[in-house]
KOLMARLUM-443626 format. One record per residue (C-alpha): residue number from 1; residue in one letter; chain; x, z, y. Coordinates in pm, 1 decimal. Example, Ala and Ser with C-alpha at 12.3 -4.5 7.8 and 13.67 -1.06 7.14 Angstrom:
REM residues 2
[1, 'a', 'A', [1230.0, 780.0, -450.0]]
[2, 's', 'A', [1367.0, 714.0, -106.0]]
This chain:
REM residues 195
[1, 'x', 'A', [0.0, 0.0, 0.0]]
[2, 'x', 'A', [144.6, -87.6, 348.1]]
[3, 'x', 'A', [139.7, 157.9, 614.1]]
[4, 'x', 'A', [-133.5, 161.3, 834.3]]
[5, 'x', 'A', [19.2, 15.6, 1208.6]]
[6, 'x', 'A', [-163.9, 255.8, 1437.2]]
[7, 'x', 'A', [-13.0, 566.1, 1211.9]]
[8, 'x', 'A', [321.1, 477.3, 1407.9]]
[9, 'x', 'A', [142.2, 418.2, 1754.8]]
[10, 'x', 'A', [4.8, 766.4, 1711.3]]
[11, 'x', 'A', [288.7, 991.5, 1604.9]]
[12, 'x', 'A', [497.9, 837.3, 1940.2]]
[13, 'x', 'A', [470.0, 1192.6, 2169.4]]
[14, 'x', 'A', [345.4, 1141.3, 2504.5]]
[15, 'x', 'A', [638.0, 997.7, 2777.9]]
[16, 'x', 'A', [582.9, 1203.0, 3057.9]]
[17, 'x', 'A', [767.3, 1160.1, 3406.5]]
[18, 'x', 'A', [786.8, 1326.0, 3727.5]]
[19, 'x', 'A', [833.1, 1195.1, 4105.8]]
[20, 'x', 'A', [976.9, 1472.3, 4301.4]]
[21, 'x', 'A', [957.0, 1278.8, 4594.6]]
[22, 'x', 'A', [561.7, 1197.9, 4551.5]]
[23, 'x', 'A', [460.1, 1466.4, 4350.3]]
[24, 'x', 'A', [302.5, 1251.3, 4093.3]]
[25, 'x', 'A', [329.4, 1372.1, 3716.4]]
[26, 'x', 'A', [269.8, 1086.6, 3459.5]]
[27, 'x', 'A', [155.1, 1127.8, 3115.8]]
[28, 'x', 'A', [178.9, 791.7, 2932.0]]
[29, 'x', 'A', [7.6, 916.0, 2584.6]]
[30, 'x', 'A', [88.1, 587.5, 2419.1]]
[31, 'x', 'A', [245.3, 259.1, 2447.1]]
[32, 'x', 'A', [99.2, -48.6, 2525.3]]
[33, 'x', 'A', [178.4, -425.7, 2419.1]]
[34, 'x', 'A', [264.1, -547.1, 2716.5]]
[35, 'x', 'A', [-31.6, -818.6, 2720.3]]
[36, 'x', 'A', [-260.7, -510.8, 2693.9]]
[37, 'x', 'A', [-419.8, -246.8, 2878.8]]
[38, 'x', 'A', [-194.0, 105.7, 2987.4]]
[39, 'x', 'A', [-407.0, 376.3, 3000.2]]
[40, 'x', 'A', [-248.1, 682.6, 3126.1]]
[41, 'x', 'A', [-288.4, 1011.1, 3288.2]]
[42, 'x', 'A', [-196.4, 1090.2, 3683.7]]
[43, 'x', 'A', [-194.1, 1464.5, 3802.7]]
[44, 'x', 'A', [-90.0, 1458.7, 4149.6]]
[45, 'x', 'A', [-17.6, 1791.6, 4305.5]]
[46, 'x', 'A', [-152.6, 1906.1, 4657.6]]
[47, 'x', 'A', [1.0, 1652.4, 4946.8]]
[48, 'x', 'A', [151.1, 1406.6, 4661.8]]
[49, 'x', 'A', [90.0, 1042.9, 4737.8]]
[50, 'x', 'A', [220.1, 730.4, 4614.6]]
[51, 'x', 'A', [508.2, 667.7, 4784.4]]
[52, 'x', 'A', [417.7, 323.3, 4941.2]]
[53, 'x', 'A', [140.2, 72.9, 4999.2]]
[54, 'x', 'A', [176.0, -185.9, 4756.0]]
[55, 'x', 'A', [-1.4, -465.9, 4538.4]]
[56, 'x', 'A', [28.3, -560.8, 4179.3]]
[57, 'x', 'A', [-25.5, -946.0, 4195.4]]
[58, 'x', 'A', [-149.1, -989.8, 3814.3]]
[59, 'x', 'A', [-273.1, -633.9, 3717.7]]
[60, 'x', 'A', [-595.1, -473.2, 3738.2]]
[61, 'x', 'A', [-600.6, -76.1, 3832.4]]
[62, 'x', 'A', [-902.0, 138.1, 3764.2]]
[63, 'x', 'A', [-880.8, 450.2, 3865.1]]
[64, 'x', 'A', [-1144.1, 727.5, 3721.0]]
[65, 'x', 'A', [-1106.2, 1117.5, 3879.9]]
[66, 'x', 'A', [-1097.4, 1377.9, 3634.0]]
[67, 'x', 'A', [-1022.4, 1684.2, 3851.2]]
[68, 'x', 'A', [-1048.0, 1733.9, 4252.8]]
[69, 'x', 'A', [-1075.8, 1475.9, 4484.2]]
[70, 'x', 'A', [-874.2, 1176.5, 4603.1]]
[71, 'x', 'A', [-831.2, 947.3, 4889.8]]
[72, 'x', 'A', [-775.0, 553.6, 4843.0]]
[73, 'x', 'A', [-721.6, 305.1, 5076.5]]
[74, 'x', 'A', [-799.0, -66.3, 4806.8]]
[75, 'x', 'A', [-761.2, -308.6, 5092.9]]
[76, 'x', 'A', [-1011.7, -238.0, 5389.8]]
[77, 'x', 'A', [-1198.3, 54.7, 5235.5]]
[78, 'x', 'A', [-1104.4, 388.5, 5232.0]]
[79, 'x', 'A', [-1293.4, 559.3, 4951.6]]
[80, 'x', 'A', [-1255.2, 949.1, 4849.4]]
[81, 'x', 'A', [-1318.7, 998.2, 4512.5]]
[82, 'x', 'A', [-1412.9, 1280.6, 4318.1]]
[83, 'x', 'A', [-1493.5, 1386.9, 3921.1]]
[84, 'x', 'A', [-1675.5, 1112.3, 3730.6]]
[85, 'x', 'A', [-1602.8, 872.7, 4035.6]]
[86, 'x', 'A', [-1405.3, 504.8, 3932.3]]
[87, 'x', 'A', [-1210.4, 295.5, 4186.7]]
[88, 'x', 'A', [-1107.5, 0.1, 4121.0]]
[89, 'x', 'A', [-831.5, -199.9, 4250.4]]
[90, 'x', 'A', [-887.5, -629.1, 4184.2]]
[91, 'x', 'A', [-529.0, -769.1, 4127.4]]
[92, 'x', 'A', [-327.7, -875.7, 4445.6]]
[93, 'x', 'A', [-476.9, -588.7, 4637.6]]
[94, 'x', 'A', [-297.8, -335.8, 4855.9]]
[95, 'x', 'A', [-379.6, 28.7, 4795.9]]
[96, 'x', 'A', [-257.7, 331.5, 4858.1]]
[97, 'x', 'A', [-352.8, 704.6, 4748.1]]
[98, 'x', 'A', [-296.4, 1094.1, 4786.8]]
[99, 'x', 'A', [-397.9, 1407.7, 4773.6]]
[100, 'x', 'A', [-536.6, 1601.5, 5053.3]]
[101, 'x', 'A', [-643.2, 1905.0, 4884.6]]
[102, 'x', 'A', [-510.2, 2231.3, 4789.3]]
[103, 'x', 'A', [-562.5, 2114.4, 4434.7]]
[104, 'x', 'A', [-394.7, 1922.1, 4190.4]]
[105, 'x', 'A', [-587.6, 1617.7, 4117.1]]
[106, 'x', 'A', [-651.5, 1424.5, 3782.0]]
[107, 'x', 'A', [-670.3, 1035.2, 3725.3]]
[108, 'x', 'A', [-678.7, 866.3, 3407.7]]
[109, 'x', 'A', [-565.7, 532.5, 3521.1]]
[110, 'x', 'A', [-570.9, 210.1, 3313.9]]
[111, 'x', 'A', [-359.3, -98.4, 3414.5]]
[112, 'x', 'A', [-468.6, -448.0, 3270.0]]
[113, 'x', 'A', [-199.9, -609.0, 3171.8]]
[114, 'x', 'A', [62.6, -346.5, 3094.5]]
[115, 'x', 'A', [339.8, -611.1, 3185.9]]
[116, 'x', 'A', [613.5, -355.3, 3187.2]]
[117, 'x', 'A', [461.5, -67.3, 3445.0]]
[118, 'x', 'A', [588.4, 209.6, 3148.0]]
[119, 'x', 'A', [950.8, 95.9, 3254.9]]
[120, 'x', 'A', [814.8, 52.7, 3676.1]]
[121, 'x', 'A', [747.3, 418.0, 3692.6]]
[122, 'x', 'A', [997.6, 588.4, 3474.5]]
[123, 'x', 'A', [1197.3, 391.2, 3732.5]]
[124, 'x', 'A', [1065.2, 435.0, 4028.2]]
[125, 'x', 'A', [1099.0, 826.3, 3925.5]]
[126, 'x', 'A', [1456.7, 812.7, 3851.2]]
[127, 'x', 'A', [1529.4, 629.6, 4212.2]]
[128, 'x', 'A', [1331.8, 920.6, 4365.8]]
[129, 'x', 'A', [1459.7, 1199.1, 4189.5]]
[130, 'x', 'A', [1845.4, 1036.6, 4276.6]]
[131, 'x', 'A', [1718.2, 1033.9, 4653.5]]
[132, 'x', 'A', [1583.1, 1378.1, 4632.7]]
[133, 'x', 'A', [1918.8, 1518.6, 4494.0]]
[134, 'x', 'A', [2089.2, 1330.5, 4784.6]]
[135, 'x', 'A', [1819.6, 1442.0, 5090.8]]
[136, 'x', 'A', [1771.7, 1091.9, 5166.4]]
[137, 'x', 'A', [1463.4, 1026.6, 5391.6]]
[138, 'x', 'A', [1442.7, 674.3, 5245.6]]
[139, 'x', 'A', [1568.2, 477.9, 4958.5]]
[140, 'x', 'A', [1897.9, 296.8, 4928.5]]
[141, 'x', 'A', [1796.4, -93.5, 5061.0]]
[142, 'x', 'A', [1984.1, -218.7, 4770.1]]
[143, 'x', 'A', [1795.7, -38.6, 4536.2]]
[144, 'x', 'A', [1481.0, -130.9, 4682.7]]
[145, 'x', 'A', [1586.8, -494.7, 4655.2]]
[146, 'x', 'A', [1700.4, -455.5, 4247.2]]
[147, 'x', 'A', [1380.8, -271.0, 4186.3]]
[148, 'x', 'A', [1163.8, -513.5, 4356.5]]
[149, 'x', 'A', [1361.4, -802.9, 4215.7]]
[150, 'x', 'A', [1332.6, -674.4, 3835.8]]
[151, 'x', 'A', [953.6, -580.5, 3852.6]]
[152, 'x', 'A', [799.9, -861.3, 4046.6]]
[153, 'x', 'A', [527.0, -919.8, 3816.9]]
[154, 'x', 'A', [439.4, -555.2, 3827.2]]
[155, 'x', 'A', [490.3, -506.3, 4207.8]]
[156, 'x', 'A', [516.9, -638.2, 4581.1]]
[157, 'x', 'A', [555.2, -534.8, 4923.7]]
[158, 'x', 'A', [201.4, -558.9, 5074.5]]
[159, 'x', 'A', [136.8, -774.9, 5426.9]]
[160, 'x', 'A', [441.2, -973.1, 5443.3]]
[161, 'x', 'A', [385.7, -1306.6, 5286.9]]
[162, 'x', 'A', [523.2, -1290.5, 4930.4]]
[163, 'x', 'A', [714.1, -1619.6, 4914.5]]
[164, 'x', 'A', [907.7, -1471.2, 5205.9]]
[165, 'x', 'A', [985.2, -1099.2, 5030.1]]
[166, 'x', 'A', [1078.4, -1281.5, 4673.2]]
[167, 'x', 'A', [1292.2, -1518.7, 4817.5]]
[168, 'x', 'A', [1494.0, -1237.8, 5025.0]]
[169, 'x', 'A', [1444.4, -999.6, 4743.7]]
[170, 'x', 'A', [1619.7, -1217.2, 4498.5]]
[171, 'x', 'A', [1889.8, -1314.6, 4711.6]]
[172, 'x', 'A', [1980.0, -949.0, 4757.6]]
[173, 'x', 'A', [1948.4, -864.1, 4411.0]]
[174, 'x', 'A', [2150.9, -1182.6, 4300.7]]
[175, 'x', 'A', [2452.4, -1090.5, 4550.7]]
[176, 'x', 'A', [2428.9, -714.5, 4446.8]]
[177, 'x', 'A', [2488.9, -836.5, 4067.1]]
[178, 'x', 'A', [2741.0, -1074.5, 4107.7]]
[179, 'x', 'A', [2930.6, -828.4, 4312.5]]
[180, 'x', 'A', [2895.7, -530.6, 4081.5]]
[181, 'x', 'A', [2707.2, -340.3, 4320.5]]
[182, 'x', 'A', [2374.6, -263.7, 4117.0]]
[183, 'x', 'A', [2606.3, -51.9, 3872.1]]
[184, 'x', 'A', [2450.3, 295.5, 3991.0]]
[185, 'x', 'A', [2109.4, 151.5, 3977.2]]
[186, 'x', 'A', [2133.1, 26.2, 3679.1]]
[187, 'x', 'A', [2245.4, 353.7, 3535.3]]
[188, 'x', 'A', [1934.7, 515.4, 3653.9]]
[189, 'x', 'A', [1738.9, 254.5, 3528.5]]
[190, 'x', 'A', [1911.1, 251.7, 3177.5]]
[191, 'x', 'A', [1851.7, 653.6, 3173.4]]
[192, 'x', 'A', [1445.3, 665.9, 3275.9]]
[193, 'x', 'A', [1452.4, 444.8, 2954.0]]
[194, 'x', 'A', [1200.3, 446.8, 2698.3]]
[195, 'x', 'A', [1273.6, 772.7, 2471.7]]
């Protein structure tokens, strides 16, 4: 008798990563192909936010509160949303979200396709806890650039026209490469691995 495929999707234990910097806590409770749908868990302590506007140009976010109450802003609207309540975020749309209670708040989130957003925010955590450690108000450009640059499916910068960013964001990254700069980078990335 073979052994039954999900068996081994179960028994992974949960990835979960921390964002100093935006005080989100991420429990991914399994992984996803990347062609399918990430569902994972968001608790985002009092005052967290995401740490940018943004867009994901091919993914779908739905957002549904568990605990407390959260503030969007999914293009024009700016929807609070509390226990029970969805939002939804259509692909290509800039949002933004925190937490302005004294609570923390609770989101499962699901993200169609998965693309590779597992490796985005393990990422994206490792850059912030590096710029926490070194009181840096902002991140390292070059980072920025080699981040953006190897997660443009997953992300871009929202309002500036996109041809624009991924031509400039490319060129950086490119040069940064060839030049052995992205060394450091690439060592956090390599380290908020998948365990």
């Amino acid at each position: 008798m073979s052994p039954d495929p999900t068996a081994r999707h179960l028994s992974v234990p949960p990835r979960v990563i921390s964002n100093p910097l935006s005080g989100e806590r991420i429990t991914i409770s399994a992984p996803a192909a990347p062609s399918g749908e990430l569902c994972w868990e968001l608790e985002l302590a009092p005052g967290g936010r995401v740490p940018s506007s943004h867009a994901h140009p091919g993914q779908e976010e739905c957002f549904t509160v568990l605990d407390g109450q959260i503030r969007f802003r999914v293009g024009r609207r700016r929807p609070t949303a509390g226990p029970g309540d969805t939002v939804r975020v259509p692909p290509g749309t800039v949002h933004h979200f925190a937490n302005r209670g004294q609570v923390p708040v609770r989101v499962a989130v699901r993200t169609s396709p998965a693309l590779t957003m597992p490796e985005l925010l393990a990422t994206a955590a490792a850059l912030a806890a590096e710029q926490h450690a070194a009181a840096r108000r902002l991140p390292r450009p070059l980072d920025l650039a080699l981040f953006m640059s190897d997660f443009e499916r997953e992300v871009r910068a929202p309002y500036l026209p996109a041809p624009l960013v991924r031509a400039v964001v490319r060129t950086a990254a490119r040069l940064a490469r060839r030049r052995g700069l992205d060394t450091r980078y690439r060592r956090l990335r390599d380290g908020a691995g998948t365990p």
